[in-house]
BAPAKE-167378 format. One record per residue (C-alpha): residue in three letters; x, y, z negated. Coordinates in steps of 0.02 Angstrom, whole numbers, padded with zeros to 5 digits, always signed. Each point is the difference from the previous one (the first is absolute). Layout:
BEGIN
ALAXYZ...
% end
This chain:
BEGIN
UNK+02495-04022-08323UNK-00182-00006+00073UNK-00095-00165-00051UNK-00144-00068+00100UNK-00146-00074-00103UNK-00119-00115+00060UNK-00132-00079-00086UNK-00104+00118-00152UNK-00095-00140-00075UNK-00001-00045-00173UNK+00172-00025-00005UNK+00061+00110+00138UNK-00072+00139-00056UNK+00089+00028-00172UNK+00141-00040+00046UNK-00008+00160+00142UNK-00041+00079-00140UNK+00187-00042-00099UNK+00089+00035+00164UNK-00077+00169-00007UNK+00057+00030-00185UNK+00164-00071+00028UNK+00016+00153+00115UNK+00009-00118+00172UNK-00064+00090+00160UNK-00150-00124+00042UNK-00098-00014+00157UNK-00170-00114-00007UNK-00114-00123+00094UNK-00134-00085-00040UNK-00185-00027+00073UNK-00079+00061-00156UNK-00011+00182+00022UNK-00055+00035-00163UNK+00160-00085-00070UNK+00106+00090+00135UNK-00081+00181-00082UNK+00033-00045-00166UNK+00180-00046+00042UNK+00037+00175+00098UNK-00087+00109-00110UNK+00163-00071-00138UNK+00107+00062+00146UNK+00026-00139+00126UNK-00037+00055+00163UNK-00070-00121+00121UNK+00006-00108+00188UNK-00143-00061+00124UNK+00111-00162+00017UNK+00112-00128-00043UNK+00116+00050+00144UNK-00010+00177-00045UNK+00076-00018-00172UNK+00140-00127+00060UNK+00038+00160+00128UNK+00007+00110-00157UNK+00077-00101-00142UNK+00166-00066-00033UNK-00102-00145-00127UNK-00155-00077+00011UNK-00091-00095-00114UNK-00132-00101+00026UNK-00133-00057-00128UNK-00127-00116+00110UNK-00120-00134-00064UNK+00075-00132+00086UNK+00116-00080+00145UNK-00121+00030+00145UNK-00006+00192-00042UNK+00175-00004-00023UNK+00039-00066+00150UNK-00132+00114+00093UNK+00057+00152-00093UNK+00177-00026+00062UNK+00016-00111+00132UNK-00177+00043+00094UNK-00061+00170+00124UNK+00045+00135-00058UNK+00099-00069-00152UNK+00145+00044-00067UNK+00105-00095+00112UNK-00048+00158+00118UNK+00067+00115-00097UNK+00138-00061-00066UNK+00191+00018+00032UNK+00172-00092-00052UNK+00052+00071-00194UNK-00181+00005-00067UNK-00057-00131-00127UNK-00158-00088-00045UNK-00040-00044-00180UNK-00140-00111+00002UNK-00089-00007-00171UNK-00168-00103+00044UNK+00005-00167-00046UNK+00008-00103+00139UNK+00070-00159+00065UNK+00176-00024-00016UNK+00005-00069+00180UNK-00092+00156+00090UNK+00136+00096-00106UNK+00132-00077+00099UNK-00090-00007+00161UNK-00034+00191-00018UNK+00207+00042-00069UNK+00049-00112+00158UNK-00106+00124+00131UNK+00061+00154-00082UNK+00188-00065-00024UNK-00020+00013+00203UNK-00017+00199+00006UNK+00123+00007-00142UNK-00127+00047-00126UNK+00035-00086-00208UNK-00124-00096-00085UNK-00017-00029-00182UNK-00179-00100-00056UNK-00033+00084-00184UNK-00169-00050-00052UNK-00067+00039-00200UNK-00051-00059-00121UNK-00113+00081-00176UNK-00168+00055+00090UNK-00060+00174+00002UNK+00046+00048-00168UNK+00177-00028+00019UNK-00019+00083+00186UNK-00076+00141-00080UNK+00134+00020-00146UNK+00153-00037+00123UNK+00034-00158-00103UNK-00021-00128+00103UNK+00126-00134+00066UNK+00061-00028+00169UNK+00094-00175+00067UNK+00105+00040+00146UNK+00066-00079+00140UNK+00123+00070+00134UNK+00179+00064+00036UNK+00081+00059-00183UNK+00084+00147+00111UNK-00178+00057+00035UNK-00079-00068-00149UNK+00131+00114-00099UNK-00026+00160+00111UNK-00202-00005-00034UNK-00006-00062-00190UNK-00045+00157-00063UNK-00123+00041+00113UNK-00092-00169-00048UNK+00053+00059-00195UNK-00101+00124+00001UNK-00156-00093+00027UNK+00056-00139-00115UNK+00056-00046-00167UNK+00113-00143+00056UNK+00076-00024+00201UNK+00093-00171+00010UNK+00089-00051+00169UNK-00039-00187+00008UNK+00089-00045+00151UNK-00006+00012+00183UNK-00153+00050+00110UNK-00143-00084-00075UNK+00050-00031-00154UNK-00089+00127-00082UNK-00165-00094+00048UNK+00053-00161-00049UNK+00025+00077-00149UNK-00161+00098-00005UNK-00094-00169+00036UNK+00099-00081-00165UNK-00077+00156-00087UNK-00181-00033+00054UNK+00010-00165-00032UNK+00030-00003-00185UNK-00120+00173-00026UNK-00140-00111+00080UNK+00046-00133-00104UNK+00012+00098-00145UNK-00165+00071+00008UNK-00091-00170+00025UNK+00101-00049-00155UNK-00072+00146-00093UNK-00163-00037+00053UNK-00005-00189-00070UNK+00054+00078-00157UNK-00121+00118-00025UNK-00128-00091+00049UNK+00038-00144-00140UNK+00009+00137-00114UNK-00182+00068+00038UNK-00050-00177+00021UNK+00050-00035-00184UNK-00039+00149-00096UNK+00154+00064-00010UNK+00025+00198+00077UNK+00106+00003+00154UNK+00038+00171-00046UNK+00077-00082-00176UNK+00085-00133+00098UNK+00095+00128+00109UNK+00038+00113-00144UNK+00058-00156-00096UNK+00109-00080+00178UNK+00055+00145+00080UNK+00181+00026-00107UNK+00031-00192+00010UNK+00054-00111+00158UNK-00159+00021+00079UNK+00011+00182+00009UNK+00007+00071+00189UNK-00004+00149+00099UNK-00149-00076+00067UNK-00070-00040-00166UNK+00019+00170-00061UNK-00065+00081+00185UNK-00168-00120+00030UNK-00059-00053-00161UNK-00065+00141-00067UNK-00095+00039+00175UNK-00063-00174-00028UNK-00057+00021-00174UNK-00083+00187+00056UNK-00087-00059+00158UNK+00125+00116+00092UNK+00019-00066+00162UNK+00038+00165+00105UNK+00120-00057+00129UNK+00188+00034-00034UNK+00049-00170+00089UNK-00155-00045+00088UNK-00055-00191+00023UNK+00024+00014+00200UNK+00181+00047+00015UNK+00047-00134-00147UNK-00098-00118+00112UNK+00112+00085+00154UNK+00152-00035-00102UNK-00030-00171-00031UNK-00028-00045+00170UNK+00171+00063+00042UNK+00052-00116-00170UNK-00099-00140+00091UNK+00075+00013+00177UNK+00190+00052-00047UNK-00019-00177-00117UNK-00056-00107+00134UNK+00153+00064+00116UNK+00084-00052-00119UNK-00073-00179-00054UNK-00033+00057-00170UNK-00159-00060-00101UNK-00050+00144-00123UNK-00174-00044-00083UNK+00002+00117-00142UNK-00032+00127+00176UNK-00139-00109+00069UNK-00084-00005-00174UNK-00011+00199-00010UNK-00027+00028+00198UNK-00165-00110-00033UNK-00040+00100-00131UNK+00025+00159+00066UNK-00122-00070+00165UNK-00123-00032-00109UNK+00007+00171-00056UNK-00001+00070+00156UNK-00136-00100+00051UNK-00101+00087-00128UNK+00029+00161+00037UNK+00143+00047-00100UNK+00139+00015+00114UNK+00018+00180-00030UNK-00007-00009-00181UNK+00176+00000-00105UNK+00097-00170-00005UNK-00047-00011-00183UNK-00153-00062+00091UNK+00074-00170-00024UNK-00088-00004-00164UNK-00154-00003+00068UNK+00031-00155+00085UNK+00028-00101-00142UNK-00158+00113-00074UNK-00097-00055+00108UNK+00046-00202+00003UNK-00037+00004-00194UNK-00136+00096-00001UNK+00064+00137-00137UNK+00055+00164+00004UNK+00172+00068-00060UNK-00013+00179-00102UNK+00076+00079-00139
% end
């Protein structure tokens, strides 16, 4: 099987990485050359365009910031539309809107080509380690012929239902991690504001109902000033918006979202959208005028 990769960002790039290991024949694209170096130079070997690796590849898999570069990547000149032919399948793992997922299945269901929308969830640690999660949406036929391909990049796979379900899904994930992280905030930041050591608080919370992945993952980076992106402010902001717009098609009222999208624009209106999404803290830093640290 030769797999098409496309997209060696932060995520996309680790995850090559764990195809490579896995012992997967892997061609690459991406417009940073650098990351397209470090990639072949583990053994991938590498294609001028999108088209040219869906003439190569039996899979693809995409890993894209968002819908737009989805849609170009696939649907657009010299995309993979081009290239492709009826048997070959697209996993798309970027986290997009659950509508361009089925807009983009629907075009490709014309030339006979599967679809499953994967995106993931754990940052670039989990990426890195091959521990990650992935929500799935798509055929099970297919989803069953490519789950270990996507296990070996991941921890956990999880078919969630048809085409687009694995964004729905990924936007329920993003949700309560943004949530989560604002809630971690407040806390700390009554701690500090009190006298009381945040880093004491989380050693004292963390086995107890309050305890979280996201406790355990962002506190810390909190407490240390650590705010190297592994999740950066811009993408949770990107994520959010898909929250936002998939809620309104739908006539839902979610203000817990709101709350932390405000936040996170007031964030990026200072500069910070590159920063880690453990950023939040600063937020609520700097309403009150105090500093959380260990």
């Amino acid at each position: 099987m030769k797999i098409g990769f496309i997209g060696l960002g932060i995520m996309g790039k680790p995850m090559s990485k764990n195809l490579l290991k896995a012992g997967y024949d892997v061609t690459v694209n991406d417009l940073n050359k650098a990351a397209v170096d470090e990639v072949t130079a583990l053994g991938a070997t590498s294609a001028a365009s999108a088209k040219e690796i869906a003439q190569q590849c039996d899979v693809i898999i995409t890993m894209l910031p968002n819908s737009p570069q989805v849609k170009t990547v696939v649907l657009g000149k010299g995309g993979l539309i081009e290239g492709l032919s009826t048997g070959k399948v697209l996993i798309d793992m970027s986290s997009i809107a659950p509508l361009v997922s089925r807009e983009v299945a629907a075009e490709l269901d014309k030339i006979g080509v599967e679809m499953l929308d994967a995106p993931v969830s754990g940052g670039e640690p989990k990426a890195i380690d091959g521990t990650m999660s992935v929500m799935v949406g798509g055929k099970q036929e297919i989803f069953d012929s490519y789950y270990d391909v996507m296990k070996s990049m991941a921890g956990s796979v999880v078919r969630c239902g048809e085409i687009g379900a694995g964004n729905i899904t990924k936007l329920a994930n993003q949700i309560i991690v943004a949530i989560n992280i604002a809630a971690v905030s407040e806390a700390f930041t009554l701690a500090q504001a009190a006298g009381v050591e945040p880093n004491l608080v989380y050693e004292a919370i963390r086995g107890g109902l309050a305890g979280s992945t996201v406790l355990d993952a962002k506190g810390p980076m909190m407490m240390d000033r650590n705010f190297n992106p592994g999740f950066r402010i811009n993408l949770h902001i990107k994520d959010l918006n898909n929250v936002i717009e998939t809620s309104h098609n739908l006539g839902l009222a979610l203000p817990l979202v709101t709350q932390v999208m405000e936040e996170m624009q007031v964030l990026k209106h200072d500069g910070l959208e590159a920063c880690d999404h453990s950023s939040i803290v600063r937020f609520y830093e700097k309403m009150n005028n105090i500093e959380v640290k260990r």
